[in-house]
N, C-alpha and C positions, 0 to 999 in steps of 0.2 A: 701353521698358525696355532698358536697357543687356545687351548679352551678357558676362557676366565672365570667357569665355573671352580676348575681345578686351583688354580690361584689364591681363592678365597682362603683369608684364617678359618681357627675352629667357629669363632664366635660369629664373622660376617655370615659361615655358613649357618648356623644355630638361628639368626636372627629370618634369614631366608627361607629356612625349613617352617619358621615359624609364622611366613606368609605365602605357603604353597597352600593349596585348594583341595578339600578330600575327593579322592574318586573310589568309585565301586571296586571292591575285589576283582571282580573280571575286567577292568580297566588295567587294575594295578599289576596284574598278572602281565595284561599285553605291554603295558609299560617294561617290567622286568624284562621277558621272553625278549621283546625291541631290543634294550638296552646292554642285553648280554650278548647278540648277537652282531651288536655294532662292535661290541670291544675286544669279540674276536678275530672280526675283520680286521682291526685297527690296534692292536699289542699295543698298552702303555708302554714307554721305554721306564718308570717309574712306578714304585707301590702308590697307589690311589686306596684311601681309609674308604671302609662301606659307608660312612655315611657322606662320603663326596660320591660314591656311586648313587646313592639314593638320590640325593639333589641332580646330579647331573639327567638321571631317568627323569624326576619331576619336572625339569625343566624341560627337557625335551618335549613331555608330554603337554606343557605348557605353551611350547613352538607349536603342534602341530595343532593345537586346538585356538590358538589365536590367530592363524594362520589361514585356518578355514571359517570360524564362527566367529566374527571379527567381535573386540573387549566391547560393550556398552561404556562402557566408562574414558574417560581420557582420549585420544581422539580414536576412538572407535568410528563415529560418528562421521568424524571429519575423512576419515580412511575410507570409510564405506561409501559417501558420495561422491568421491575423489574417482574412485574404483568403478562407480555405475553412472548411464545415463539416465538420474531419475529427476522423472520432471518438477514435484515439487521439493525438493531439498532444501530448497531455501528456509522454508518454513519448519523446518523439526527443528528439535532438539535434542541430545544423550540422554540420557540416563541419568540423575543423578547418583545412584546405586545401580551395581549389576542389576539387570531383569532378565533372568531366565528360568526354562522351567523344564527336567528332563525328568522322563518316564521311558519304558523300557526299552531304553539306550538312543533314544531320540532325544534330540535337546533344542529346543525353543528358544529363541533371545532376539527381545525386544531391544533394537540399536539406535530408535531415534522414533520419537512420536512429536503431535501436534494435536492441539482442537482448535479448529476454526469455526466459528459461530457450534451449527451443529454436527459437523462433519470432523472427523477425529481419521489423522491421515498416520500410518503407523508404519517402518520399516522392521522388517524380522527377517531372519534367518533358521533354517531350519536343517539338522545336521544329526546323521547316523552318527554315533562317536564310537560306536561296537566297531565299528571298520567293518562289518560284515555287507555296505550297503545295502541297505534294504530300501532305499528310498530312490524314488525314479522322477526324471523329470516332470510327470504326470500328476503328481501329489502336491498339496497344499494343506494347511491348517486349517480347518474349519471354526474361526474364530469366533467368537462372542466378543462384545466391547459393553463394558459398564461404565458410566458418568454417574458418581452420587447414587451408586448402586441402580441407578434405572438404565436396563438394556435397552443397545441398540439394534435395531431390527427393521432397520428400514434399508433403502436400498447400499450394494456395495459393489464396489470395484476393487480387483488384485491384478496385480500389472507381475510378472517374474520377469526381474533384473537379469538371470544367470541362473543356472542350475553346473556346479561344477561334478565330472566325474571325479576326479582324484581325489577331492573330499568328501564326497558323496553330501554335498551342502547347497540348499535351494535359496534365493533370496528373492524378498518380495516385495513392493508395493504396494498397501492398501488402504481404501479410506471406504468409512463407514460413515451412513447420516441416522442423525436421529432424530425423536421429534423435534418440531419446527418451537422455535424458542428457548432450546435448551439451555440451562443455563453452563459458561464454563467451567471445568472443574482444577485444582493444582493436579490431581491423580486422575488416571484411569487404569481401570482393569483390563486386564486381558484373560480369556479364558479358552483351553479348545478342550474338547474331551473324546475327539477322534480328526483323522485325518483322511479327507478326500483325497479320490484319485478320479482326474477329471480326462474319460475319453471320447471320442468322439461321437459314443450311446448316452453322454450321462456322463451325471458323476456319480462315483462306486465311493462304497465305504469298504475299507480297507480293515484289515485285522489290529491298526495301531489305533486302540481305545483305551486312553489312560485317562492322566489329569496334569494337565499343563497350564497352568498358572502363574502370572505375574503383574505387579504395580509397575506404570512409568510416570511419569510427572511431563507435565505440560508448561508454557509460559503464556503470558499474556503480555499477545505482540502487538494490541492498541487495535486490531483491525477490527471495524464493525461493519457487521455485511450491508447492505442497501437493500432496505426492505420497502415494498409493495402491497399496499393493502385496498382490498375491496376495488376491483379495477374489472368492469366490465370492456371486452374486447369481441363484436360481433355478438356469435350465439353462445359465447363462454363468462362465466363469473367467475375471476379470479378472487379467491377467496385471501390468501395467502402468497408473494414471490419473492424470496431472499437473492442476492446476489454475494458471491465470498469470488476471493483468488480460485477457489475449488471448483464452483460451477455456481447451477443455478438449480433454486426448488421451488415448485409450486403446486399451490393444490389450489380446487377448485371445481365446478360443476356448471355442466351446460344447462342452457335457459331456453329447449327446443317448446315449451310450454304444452300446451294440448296435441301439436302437430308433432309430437318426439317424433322421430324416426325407426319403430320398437324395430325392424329386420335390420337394420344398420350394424356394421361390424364397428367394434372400438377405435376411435379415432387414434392415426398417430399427431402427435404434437409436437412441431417442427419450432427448437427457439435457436436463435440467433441473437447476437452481440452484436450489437452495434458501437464504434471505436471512433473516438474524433481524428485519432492518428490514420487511419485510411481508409482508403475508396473503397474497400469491403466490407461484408459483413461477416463477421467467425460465427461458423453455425458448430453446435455440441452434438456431437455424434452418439457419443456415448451415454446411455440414461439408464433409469430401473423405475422401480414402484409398480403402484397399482393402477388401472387404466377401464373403466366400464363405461356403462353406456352413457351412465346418470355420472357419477364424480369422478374426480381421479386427482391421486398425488405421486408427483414424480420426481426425479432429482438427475438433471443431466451434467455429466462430468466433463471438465474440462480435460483437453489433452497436455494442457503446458498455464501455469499458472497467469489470471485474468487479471489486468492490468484496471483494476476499480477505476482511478482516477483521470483515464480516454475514455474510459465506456458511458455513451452519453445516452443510449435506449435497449430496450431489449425488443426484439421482434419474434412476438409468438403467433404462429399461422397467420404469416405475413401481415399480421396488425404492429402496428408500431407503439411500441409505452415509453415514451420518455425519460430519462430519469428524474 
């Protein structure tokens, strides 16, 4: 089989060279060292010009890194959901520009974001490009998210799609909330400046503390979450309850009045979906925030995107709210 690198005029090649990507000396290095040792393997039957050797190294380098760290751009996107079972896919979008961010020889790349109400759901990849793998399936980004420059810091979820060995490349899942009302933004930030290793003590921070930074762009997909206000349920005052495709959030504070309960442990807060489509109720597993004796704001995650328009109540500790 023909290589159609080799094919190329001088100028298709000129014009090629002229949209290859720069990489680090010690990249370029392993690029060469590869590349000279494929073409011993493999004796051209014909002289090849150095600068069709150089393209054909670029390119290669360019197979193995799209290969593993899939493009942000063009169907990266569409590739990467193709590839994973990830539950909400539906809702992202690419990149409209690459987003990624590499520090010492780790490389970061945001492949597909969202903001829904206030909840911002993000796919990334996260990939040794040294080859030396240094990164284990135990590791994650320890991410920041900024909307209009205000961090998010409320509760989050990371789901890992695949953690490949041959690439040594992690991919993730996560959604972040923020405060309640947020407004949407076209950008969000992304930022880490070290990388968790989460076992089963904890999670450990790890020697990889850089600065990995990136912009991705969001759209506006018309959904407006169903929101809940001032809603007394038993000895609870719901203060605040959103509902989105992503789950459910609510804050709010119990009204045990003079009789509080002070030796009482923190209540758990059991909510369930209620569906006109059937005879159950979807209860939310997954949740975060904060939880005391007197208030609490929580946000519980859905496992597979909520169908707003069957959902006809929400049942929290087994009180029923209508929608």
């Amino acid at each position: 089989m023909k290589n159609p690198i080799s094919e190329l005029s001088d100028e298709q090649l000129d014009e090629l060279l002229a949209y290859t990507p720069s990489f680090s000396e010690k990249n370029l290095e392993n690029i060469k060292r590869l590349s000279l040792e494929k073409m011993k393997e493999s004796p051209v039957k014909r002289r090849i010009s150095m600068k069709k050797i150089a393209v054909m190294a670029v390119a290669a380098a360019l197979f193995l890194l799209t290969s593993s760290v899939i493009f942000a751009t063009g169907g990266g996107l569409e590739h990467f959901l193709a590839r994973f079972n990830t539950s909400f896919g539906e809702f992202a979008i690419a990149p409209i520009y690459p987003a990624y961010a590499e520090s010492q020889g780790i490389r970061i790349e945001a492949v597909g974001a969202q903001q829904i109400g206030n909840v911002v759901l993000v796919y990334i990849a996260m990939q040794d490009i040294t080859g030396e793998n240094r990164l284990t399936r135990h590791m994650l980004p320890d991410l920041e998210i900024y909307v209009d420059g205000q961090i998010m810091n409320g509760p989050r979820t990371s789901r890992r799609l695949e953690f490949n060995n041959a690439t040594n490349t992690s991919y993730f899942e996560t959604q972040i909330v923020g405060e309640a009302g947020m407004p949407r933004a076209d950008t969000i930030e992304l930022i880490t400046k070290s990388i968790m290793c989460t076992e089963h003590e904890g999670q450990i921070r790890t020697p990889f503390r850089g600065e990995w930074s990136m912009t991705v762009n969001t759209s506006d997909l018309g959904i407006q979450p169903i929101v809940w206000t001032n809603v007394s349920v038993g000895n609870i005052h719901i203060e605040y309850m959103s509902l989105s495709p992503l789950g459910v959030q609510i804050t709010g504070y119990h009204t045990y009045g003079t009789d509080f309960p002070r030796g009482m442990n923190s209540p758990f807060h059991d909510v369930r979906i209620e569906l006109s489509n059937r005879l159950f109720n979807t209860r939310l597993p997954g949740g975060g925030g904060g939880i005391g004796q007197d208030s609490f704001s929580i946000f519980k995650f859905s496992e597979s995107p909520i169908d707003m328009d069957a959902v006809t109540a929400i049942i929290f500790n087994v009180e029923r709210i209508p929608r």
